[in-house]
N, C-alpha and C positions, 0 to 999 in steps of 0.2 A: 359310134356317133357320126364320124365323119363317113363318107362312101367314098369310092375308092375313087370317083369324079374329082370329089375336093382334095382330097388327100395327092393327086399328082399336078391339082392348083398348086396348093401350097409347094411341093417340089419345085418346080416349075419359076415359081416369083422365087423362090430361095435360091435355084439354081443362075435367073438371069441377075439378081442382086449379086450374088458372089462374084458375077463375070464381070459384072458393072465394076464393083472393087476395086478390081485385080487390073481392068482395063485403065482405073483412074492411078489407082498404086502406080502402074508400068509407067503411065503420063508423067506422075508427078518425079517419077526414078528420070526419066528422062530428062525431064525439065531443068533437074536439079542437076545432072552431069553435063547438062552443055554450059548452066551457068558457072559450076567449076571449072568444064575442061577451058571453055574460054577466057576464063580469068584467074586460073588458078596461080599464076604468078603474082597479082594480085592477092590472093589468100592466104598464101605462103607469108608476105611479106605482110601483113597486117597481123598474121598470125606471130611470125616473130618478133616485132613491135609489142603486141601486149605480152608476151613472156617478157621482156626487156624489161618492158613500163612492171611488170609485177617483182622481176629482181629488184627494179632500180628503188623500189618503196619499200621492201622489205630491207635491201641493204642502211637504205636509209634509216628506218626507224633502229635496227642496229648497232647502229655508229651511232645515231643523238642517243640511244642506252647508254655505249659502253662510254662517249663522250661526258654525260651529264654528271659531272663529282657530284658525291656528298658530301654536304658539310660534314669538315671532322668532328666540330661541338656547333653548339646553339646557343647566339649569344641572347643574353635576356632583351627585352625592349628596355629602351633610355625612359624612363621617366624624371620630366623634371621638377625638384620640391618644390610642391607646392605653396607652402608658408615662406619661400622666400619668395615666390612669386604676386606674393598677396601682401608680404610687408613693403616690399618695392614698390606692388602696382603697376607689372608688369601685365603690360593685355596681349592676350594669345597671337592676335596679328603680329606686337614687338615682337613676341619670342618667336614667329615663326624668320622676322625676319633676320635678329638675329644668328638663329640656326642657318640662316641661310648666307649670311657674314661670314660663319665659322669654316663651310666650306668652302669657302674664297670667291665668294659669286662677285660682280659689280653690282652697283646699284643697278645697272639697265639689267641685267640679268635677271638680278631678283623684283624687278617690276614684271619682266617681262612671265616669267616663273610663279609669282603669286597673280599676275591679271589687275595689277593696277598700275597709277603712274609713276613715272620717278619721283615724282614731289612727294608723292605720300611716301613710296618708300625714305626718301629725304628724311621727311619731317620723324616716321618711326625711326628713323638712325638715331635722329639727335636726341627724342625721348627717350630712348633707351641710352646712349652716353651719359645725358643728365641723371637718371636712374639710377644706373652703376659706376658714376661718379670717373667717369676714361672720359682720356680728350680722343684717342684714337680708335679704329676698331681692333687693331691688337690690342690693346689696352684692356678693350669691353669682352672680347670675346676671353680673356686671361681670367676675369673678374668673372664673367661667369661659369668657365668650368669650374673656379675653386669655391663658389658657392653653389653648384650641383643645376645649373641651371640647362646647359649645354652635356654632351657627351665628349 
């Protein structure tokens, strides 16, 4: 099919395409050892920066492992009874703010902690006193761990 005309075209575009190649390969070999041999101190040091950077996050995730305990047990959640919450007329804000009494907050704390003002919290202190029948909050907080109200 082909004659022997085309057939040393075809040579020919293969042979000047290979040399084109090799011509641009050499260029690009080049190109790339002057931008190493220029700055290879540069390279070196960038190079050992990310081996650092790749110890310094493996040691790391390591240590928060071997750092992070398990809990030895699991304690259940606090729930508090219900039906004494309802023979009181304890409203969920009192009992939050007493649970928040129990851990020893101030009133600014636990306004500041729940997102309201002190007065309100004020005024749930005293409704819950009158509730659980304490003139103090040791008193209120005493009264409701032994009616299961607090943990």
């Amino acid at each position: 099919m082909f004659s022997a005309v085309s057939k040393s075209w075809w040579a020919n575009i293969l042979l000047y395409g290979l040399s084109l190649g090799l011509l641009l390969a050499a260029l690009q070999f080049s190109q790339y050892r002057l931008l190493t041999q220029g700055n290879a101190e540069k390279w070196y040091i960038g190079l050992v920066a990310a081996l650092f950077a790749a110890i310094g996050i493996w040691a790391g995730k390591k240590l928060i492992q071997k750092n992070d305990p398990q809990p030895a047990f699991i304690v259940p959640e606090f729930r508090p009874k219900e039906e004494v919450l309802e023979r009181l007329g304890i409203t969920p804000r009192e009992l939050e703010v007493l649970e928040q009494m129990a851990l020893g907050l101030s009133n600014q704390e636990i306004a500041d902690k729940l997102f309201v003002s002190l007065n309100t919290v004020k005024t749930h202190s005293s409704n819950v006193f009158s509730k659980l029948g304490a003139i103090r909050r040791t008193q209120a907080i005493q009264r409701a761990k032994e009616m299961g109200l607090i943990a």
